[in-house]
Kinemage of the C-alpha trace (Angstrom):
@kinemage 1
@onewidth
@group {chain A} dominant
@subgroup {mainchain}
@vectorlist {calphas} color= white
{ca unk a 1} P -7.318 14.444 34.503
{ca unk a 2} L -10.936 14.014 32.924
{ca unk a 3} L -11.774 12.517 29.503
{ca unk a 4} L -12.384 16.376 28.800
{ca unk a 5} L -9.160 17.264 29.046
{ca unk a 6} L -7.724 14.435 26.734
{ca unk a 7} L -10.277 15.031 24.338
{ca unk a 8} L -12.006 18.189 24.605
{ca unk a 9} L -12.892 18.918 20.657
{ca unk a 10} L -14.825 16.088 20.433
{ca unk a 11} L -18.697 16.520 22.078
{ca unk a 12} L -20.166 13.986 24.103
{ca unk a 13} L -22.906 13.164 21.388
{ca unk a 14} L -20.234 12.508 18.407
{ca unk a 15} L -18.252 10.076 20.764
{ca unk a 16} L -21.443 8.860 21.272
{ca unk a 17} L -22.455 8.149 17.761
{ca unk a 18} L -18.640 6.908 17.039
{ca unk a 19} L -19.498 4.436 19.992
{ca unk a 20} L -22.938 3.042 18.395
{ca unk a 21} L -21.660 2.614 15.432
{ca unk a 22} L -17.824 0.479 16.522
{ca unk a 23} L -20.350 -1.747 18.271
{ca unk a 24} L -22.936 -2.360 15.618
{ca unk a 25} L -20.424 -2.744 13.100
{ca unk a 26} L -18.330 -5.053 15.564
{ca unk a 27} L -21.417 -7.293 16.364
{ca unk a 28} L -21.891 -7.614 12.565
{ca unk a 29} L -18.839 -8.835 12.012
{ca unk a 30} L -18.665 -11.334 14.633
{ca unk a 31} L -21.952 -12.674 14.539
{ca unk a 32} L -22.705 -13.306 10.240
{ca unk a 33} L -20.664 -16.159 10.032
{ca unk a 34} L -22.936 -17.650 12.437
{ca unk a 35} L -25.874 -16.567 10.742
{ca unk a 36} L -24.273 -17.745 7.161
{ca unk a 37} L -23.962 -21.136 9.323
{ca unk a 38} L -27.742 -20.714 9.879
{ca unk a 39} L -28.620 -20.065 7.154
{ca unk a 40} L -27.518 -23.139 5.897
{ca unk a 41} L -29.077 -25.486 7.634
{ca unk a 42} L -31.958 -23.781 6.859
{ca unk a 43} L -31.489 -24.576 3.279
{ca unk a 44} L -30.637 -28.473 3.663
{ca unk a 45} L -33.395 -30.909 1.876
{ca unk a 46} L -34.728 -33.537 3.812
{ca unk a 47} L -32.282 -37.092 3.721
{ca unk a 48} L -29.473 -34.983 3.428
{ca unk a 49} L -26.651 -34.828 5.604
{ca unk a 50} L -25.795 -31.922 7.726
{ca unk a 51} L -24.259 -30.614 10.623
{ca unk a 52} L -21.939 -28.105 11.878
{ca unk a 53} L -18.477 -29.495 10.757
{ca unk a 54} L -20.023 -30.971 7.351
{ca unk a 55} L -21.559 -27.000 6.699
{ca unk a 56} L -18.091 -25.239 7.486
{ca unk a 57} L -15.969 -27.767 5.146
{ca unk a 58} L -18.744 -27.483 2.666
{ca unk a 59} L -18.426 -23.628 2.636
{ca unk a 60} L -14.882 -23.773 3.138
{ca unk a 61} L -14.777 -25.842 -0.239
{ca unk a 62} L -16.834 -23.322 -2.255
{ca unk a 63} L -15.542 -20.117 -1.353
{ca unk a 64} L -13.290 -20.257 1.623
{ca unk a 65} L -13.170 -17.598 3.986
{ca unk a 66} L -15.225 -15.331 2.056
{ca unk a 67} L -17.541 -17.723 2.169
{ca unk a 68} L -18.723 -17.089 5.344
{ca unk a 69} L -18.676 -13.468 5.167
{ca unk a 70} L -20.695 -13.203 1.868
{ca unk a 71} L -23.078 -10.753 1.883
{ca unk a 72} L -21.033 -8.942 4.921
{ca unk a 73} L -21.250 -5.273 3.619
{ca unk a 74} L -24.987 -4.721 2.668
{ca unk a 75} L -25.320 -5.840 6.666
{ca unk a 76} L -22.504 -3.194 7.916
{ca unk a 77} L -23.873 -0.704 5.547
{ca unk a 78} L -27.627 -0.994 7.282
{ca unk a 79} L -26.180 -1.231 11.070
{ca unk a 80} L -23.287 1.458 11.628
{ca unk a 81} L -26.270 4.022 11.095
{ca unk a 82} L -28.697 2.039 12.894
{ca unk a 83} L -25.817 2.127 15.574
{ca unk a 84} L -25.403 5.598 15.357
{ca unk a 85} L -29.274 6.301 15.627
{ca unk a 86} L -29.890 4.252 18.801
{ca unk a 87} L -26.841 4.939 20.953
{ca unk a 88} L -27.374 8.683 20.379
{ca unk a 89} L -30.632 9.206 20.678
{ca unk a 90} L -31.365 7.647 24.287
């Protein structure tokens, strides 16, 4: 049994494009928390303290878990098409 015969009203190209854009969007997801993270220390003045546990308590103090995923959907909204564009057209 083939994946055509599972699926066969679905075309290779829209599978495809379903395919780019799971793994943009998934990649999002998983990696703007770290970038958030990033971003922060980006941000710290000089003689102030920082580091990795005193960033995530800080955030988790302000805002929690959305927090970390501020500015989340402006992100997914840009790369599901961008997903779409590169998986399909190579």
């Amino acid at each position: 049994m083939t994946n055509e015969d599972v699926h066969p009203k679905y075309s290779p190209m829209l599978r495809t494009a379903f395919a780019g854009m799971f793994a943009n969007i998934s990649e999002c997801m998983i990696m703007h928390p770290l970038d958030s993270i990033k971003t922060r220390f980006q941000l710290v003045q000089p003689g102030e303290r920082f580091g990795l546990g005193v960033t995530l308590k800080e955030m988790w103090r302000s805002g929690g878990m959305s927090e970390v995923y501020r500015g989340v959907l402006p992100a997914v909204g840009m790369q599901g098409p961008r997903g779409v564009i590169k998986f399909v057209s190579n």
